[in-house]
C-alpha positions in Angstrom: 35.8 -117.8 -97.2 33.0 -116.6 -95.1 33.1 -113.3 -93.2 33.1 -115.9 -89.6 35.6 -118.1 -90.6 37.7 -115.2 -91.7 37.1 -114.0 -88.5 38.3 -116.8 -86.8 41.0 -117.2 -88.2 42.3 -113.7 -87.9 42.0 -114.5 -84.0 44.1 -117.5 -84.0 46.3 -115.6 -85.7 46.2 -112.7 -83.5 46.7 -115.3 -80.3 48.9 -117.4 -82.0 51.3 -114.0 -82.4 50.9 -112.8 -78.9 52.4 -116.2 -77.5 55.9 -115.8 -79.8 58.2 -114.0 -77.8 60.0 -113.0 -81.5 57.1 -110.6 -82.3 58.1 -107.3 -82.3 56.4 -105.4 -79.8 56.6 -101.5 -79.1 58.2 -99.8 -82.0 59.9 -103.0 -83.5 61.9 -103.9 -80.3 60.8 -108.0 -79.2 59.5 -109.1 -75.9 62.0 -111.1 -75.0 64.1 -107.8 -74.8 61.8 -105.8 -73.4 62.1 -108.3 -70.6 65.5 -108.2 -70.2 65.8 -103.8 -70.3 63.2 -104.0 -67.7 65.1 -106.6 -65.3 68.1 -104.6 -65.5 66.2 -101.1 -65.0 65.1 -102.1 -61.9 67.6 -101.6 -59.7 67.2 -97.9 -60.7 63.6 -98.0 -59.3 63.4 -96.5 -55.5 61.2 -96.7 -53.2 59.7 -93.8 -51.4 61.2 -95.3 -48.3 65.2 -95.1 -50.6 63.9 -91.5 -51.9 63.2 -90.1 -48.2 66.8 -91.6 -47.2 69.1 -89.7 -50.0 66.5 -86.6 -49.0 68.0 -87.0 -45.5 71.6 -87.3 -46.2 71.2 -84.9 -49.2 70.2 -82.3 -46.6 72.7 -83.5 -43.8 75.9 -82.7 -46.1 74.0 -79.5 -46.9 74.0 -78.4 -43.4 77.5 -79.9 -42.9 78.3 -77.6 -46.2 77.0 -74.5 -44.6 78.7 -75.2 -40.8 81.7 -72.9 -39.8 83.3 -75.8 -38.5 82.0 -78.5 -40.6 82.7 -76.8 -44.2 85.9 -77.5 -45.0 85.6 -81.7 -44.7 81.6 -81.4 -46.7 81.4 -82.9 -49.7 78.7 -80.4 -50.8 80.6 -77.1 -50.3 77.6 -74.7 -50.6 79.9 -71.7 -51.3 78.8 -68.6 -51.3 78.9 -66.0 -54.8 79.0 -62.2 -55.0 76.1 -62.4 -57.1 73.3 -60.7 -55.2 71.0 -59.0 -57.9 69.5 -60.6 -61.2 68.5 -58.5 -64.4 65.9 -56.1 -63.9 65.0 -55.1 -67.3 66.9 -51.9 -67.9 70.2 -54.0 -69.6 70.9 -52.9 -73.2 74.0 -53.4 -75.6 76.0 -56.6 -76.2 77.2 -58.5 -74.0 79.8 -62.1 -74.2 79.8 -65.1 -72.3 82.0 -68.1 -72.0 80.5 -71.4 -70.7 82.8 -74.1 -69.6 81.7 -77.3 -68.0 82.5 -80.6 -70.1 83.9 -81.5 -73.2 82.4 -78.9 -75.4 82.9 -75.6 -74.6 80.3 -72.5 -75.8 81.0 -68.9 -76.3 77.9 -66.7 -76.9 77.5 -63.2 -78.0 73.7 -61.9 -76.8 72.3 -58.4 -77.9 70.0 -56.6 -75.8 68.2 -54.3 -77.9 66.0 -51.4 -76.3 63.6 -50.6 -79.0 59.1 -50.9 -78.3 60.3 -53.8 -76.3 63.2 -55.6 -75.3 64.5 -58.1 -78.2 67.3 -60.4 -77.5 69.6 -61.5 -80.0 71.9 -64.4 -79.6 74.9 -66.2 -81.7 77.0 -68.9 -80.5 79.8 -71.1 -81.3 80.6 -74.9 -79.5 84.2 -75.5 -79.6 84.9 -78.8 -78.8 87.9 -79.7 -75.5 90.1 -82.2 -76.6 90.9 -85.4 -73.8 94.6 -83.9 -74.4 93.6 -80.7 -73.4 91.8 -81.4 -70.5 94.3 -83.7 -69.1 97.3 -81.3 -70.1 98.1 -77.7 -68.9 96.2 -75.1 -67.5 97.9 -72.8 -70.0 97.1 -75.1 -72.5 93.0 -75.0 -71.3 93.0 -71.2 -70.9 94.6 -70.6 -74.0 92.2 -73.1 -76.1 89.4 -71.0 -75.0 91.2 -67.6 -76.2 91.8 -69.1 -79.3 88.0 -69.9 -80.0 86.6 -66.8 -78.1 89.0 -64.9 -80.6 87.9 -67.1 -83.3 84.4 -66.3 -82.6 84.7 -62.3 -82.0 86.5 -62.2 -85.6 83.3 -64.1 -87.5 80.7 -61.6 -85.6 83.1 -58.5 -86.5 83.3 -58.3 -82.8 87.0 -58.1 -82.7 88.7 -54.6 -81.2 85.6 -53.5 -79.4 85.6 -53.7 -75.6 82.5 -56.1 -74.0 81.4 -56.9 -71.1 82.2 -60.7 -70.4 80.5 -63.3 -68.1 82.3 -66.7 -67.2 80.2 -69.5 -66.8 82.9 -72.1 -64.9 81.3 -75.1 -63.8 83.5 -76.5 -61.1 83.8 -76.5 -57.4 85.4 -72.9 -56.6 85.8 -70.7 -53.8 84.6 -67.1 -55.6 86.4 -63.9 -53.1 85.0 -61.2 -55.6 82.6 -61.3 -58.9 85.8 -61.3 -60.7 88.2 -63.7 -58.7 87.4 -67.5 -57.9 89.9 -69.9 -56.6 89.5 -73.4 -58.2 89.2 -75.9 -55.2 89.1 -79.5 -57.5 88.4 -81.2 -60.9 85.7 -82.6 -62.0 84.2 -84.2 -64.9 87.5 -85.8 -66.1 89.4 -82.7 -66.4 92.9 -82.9 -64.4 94.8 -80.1 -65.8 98.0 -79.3 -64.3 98.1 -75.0 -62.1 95.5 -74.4 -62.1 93.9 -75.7 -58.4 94.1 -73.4 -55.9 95.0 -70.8 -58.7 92.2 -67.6 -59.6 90.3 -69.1 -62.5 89.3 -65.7 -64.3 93.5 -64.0 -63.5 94.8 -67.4 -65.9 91.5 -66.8 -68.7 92.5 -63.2 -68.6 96.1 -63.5 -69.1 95.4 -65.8 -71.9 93.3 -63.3 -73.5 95.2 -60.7 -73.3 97.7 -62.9 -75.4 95.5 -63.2 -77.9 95.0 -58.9 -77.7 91.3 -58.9 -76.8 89.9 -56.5 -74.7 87.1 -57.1 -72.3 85.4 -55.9 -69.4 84.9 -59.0 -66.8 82.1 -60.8 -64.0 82.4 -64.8 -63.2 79.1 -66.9 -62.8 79.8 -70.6 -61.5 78.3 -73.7 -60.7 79.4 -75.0 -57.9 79.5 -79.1 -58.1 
């Protein structure tokens, strides 16, 4: 076969291949699905007009959140926190943190080490928050994450010594002092029983000392 007619035909085929709707396109996936993934993504495509309208009422409940009068009925709380100074570089020693927000919970042990410059060391451990759990007791919650912050201090030889600990609790609270917060609601499917309207860190610490671990304390939320 000549180079031209080989040529041709390669065309045909290539046109010919374009037109069948069961060619895969774009990684393997075919057009006809393409099609139908982009018909249903675009209702999740705004318009600058849509975007400059959730701006607006994103920054009304903001204001409403901040109002004297106004706060208490916001659905955006903007709550204030004790927390008025970051790191400045002088921090040495080790230090324990407890993140809680979802499903999995994390417990992390960071080492700041002063040496020709700062090195930070970090270990951690997800321990997962059964549907049981989060739908049970608060008891039950608070002392699930003893268990596994005791679990955790006993595989870094961390158990007996006294650490400073930071409590990462990401739900809408009302924080009176860097170590008190008041739970306000449930999010993100948890619903467990005393524990609104109860201190957050007072129930983690009286779970802990259960388990016989001793701990210096300071609360960091996220308020949602």
């Amino acid at each position: 076969m000549s180079a031209a007619k080989k040529g041709k035909k390669d065309t045909e085929k290539r046109s010919k291949s374009s037109l069948d709707t069961s060619t895969p396109h774009m990684d393997g996936v075919p057009a006809d699905t393409l099609s139908k993934v982009q018909k249903y993504l675009e209702c999740f495509h705004l318009s600058l007009v849509k975007l400059q309208e959730v701006s607006a009422r994103l920054r009304k409940d903001l204001v409403r959140g901040l109002g004297k009068h106004s706060h208490s009925k916001a659905p955006v709380k903007m709550l204030p926190t004790f927390v008025r100074a970051t790191p400045d570089g002088t921090e040495k020693g080790d230090y324990l943190a407890l993140d809680l927000g979802g499903t999995n919970f994390r417990v992390l042990h960071v080492r700041v080490v002063e040496e020709e410059q700062k090195v930070l060391k970090m270990d951690s451990q997800i321990c997962a928050i059964s549907k049981e759990i989060m739908q049970g007791t608060g008891e039950q919650l608070f002392d699930h994450i003893a268990a596994c912050l005791n679990d955790f201090l006993v595989s870094q030889n961390l158990k007996g010594q006294t650490l400073p600990l930071g409590f990462t609790f990401s739900f809408p609270c009302e924080q009176k002092e860097i170590d008190k917060s008041i739970l306000i609601r449930w999010t993100k499917g948890f619903n467990c029983s005393g524990v609104v309207g109860k201190d957050v860190v007072l129930l983690l610490k009286e779970a802990i000392n259960r388990r016989g671990v001793s701990l210096t304390w300071g609360l960091f939320k996220d308020v949602e």
